[in-house]
N, C-alpha and C positions, 0 to 999 in steps of 0.2 A: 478662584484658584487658577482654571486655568488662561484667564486674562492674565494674571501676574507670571505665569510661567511665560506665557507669549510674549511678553513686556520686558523680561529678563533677557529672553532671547534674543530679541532685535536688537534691544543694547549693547549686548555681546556683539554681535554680528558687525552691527556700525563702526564700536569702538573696535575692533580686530582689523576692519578697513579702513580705518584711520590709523592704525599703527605701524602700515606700511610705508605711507612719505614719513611721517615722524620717523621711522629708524631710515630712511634714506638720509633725510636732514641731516640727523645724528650722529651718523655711522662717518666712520669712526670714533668715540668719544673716550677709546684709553689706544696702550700700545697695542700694536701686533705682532702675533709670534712666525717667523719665517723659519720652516723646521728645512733647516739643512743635512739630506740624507747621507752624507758626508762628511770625514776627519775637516775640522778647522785648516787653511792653509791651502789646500787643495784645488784644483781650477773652477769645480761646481762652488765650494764654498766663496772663494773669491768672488766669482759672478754673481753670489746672493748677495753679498755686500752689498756691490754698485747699484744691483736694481734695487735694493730696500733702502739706500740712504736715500737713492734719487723720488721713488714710489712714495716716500716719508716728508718730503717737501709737497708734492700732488695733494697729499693727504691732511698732509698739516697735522700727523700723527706719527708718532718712534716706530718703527718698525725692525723689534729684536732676531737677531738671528739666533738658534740655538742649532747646534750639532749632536743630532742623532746617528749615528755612523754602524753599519755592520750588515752582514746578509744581503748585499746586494741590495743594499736600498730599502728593505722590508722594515724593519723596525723604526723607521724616521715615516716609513706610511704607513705602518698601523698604526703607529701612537697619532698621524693625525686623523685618519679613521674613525678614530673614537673621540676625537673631540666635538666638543659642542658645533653644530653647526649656522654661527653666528659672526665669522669675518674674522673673528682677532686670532685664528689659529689658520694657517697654510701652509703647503707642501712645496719645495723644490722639487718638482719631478721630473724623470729623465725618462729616456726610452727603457731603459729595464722595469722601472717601477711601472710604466701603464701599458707595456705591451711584453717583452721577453719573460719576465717572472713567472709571467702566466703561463706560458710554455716549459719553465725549466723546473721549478716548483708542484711537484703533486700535492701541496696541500701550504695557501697561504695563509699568513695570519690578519690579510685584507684583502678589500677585491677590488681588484684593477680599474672596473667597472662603476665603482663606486664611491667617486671624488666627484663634484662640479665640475667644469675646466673653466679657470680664469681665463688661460691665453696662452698662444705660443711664444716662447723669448729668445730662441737662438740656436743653431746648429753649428756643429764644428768637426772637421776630420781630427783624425790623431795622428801620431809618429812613431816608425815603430825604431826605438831604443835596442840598444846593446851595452852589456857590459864590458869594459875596456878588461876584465881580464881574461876575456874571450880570444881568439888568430880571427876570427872571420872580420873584415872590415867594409862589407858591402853583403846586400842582400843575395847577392848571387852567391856567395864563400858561405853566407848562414845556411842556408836552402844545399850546399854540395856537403857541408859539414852534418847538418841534421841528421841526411841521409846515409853518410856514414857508422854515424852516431846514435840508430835510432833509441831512444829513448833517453836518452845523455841527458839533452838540453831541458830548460825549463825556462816557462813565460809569467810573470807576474800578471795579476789585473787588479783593479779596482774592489772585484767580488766576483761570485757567479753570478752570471746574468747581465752585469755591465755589459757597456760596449769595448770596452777593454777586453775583458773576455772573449766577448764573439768573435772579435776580430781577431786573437788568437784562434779561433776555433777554423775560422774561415782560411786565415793563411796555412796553417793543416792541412786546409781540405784543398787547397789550390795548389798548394806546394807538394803535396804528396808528404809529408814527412810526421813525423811522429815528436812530440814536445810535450812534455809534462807541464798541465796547469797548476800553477802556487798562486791563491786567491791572498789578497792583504785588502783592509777596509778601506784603503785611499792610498793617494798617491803617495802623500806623505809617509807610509811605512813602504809602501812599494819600489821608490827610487831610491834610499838607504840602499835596499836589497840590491838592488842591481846597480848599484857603485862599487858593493863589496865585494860582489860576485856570487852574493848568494842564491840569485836566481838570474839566468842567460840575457832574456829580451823581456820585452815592456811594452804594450801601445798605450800610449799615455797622451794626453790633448796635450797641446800647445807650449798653453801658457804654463805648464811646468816642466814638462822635458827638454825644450830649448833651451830652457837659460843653464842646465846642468850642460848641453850637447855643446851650447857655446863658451862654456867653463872648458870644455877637454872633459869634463871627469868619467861620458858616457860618449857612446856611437849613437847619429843619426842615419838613418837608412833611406826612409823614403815614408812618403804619406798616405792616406787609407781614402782618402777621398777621388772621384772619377780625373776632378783637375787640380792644376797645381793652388798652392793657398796664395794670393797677390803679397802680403808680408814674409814669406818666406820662400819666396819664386826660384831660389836654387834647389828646393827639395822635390826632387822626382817622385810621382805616383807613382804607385806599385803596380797600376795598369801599365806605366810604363815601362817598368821593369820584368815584362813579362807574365801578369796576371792581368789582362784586361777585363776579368769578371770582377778584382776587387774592389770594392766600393763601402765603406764601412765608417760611420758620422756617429756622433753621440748627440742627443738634441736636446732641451730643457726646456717645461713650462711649470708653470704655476698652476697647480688646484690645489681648490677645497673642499672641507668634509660633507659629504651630500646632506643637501638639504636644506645649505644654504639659501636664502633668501636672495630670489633675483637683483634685487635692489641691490644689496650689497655685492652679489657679484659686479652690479654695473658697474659699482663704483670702483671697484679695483681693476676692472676691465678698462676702467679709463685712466687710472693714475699709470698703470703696465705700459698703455699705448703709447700715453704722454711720457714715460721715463726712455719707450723703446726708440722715439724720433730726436730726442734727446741728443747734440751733437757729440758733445761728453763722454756722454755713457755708448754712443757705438762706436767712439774710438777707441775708448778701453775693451769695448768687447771683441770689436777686428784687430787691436792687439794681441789679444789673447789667441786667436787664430779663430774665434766664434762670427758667424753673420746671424746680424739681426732679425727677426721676422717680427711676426709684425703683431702681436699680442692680444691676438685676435683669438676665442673659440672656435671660432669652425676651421680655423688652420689647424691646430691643435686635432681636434677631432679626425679631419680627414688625415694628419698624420699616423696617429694610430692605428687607423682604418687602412692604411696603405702598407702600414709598415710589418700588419700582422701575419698574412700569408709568406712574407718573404721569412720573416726571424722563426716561423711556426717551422718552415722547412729545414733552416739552418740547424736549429734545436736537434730535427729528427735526423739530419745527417751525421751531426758529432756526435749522438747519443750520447747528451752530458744532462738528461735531464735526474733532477735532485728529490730526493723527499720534502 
């Protein structure tokens, strides 16, 4: 008896260590789902596009996008949270979803902590927007108007917690003024709004408030990052505009649900790398006003790890943290 139980076991044991190259071999062997924490249309959705059509040729496997949208990101990471953790399910994740939430949320419906990291894929400043049926026509007339006005105005963002958000939270805190936040799921309902007037300003990435800003239909002010963006070199920092503390990027990477099996990380670690050197795809993404990084884990990682004591304090200054 217990021969055969010993006998049983080693077999087990062998074949469990043979089933790690066979699902490297394997892996991918149907589609995969790219959960977009984000409305369809949007600059993070657009970005999932490029990298899953390009990551899908790597792969020699469909890689579907699907739009989870709402709460700052939370419900597109808890639903992948709970998926099986076996590759065909992954997260678009941004800095709210692996570092801000944490701070602004007392009680998530996933933990931060608790995805794989594929890789880092990109950083971008934003713009900060006005609505045309606004008088202010430069950041300096917003900031003397606010002040006049305290409580008047109102800033749209992506959610709580974005980096739309904060960086409303931050030009508050730099400017001294007082601005009602109006949270919408994505840009796409958020720039409606502030076409019609129904919310004041907007920091919004790039690749969607410029083509409204070069329509006429909205105001361009100035941009959230330390230097200017090389695609759009006439738009002034707001450091230069007299806040040289603001500094304020939205960033994107790919995880998945812990417990993924190294092997298949590698392997998406390596289709990310191969899509991010791609000359294509970082021309569409420095159009978009995004730079590429380099779709590595441990950039990713020590992103996080850099980013937390800074957004941990921002949090505690606006006192905007949420149940």
């Amino acid at each position: 008896m217990f021969r055969r139980t010993l006998k049983f076991c080693m077999a087990a044991l062998l074949a469990g260590a043979a089933c790690a190259p066979a699902l490297a071999d394997t892996y991918p062997s149907r589609p995969i789902k790219v959960i977009s924490p984000f409305p369809a249309g949007g600059a993070t959705d657009v970005l999932t596009r490029i990298l899953a059509e390009r990551m899908g040729k790597d792969l020699n496997q469909s890689l579907i996008v699907e739009n989870k949208a709402g709460a700052g990101t939370t419900i597109g990471a808890a639903y992948v949270a709970r998926e099986q953790p076996d590759g065909y399910t992954i997260l678009m994740a941004t800095n709210s979803t692996l570092v801000t939430n944490r701070f602004l949320y007392k009680s998530l419906p996933y933990d931060p902590d608790g995805f794989a990291p594929i890789g880092m894929v990109g950083i971008g400043p934003l713009v900060l927007l006005s609505s045309p049926k606004q008088p202010f026509k430069s950041t300096g007339e917003l900031v003397a108007y606010a002040k006049q006005h305290p409580g008047k105005l109102t800033f749209a963002s992506f959610g709580p917690g974005t980096s739309s958000h904060l960086a409303g939270e931050l030009f508050k805190e730099q400017a001294g003024v007082d601005i009602l936040h109006v949270p919408f799921k994505g840009a796409t309902q958020a720039l409606p709004a502030l076409i019609s007037g129904d919310v004041d300003i907007f920091f919004d990435m790039v690749a969607t408030g410029m083509p409204q800003a070069k329509a006429g239909k909205i105001h361009v002010f100035g941009i959230t990052s330390k230097t200017r963006l090389p695609t759009e070199a006439q738009l002034p920092t707001l450091a230069e505009e007299g806040y040289p503390k603001f500094d304020m990027s939205a960033w994107f990477s790919f995880v998945a649900p812990k417990g993924t099996p190294p092997e298949v990380l590698a392997r998406l670690q390596q289709a990310l790398q191969t899509t991010l050197k791609d000359e294509t795809v970082r021309a569409k993404m420095l159009d978009m006003g995004i730079d590429p990084r380099s779709g590595r884990a441990d950039e990713l990682q020590a992103q996080i790890a850099s980013e937390q004591p800074i957004i941990k304090q921002l949090v505690k200054q606006a006192n905007v943290a949420l149940q």
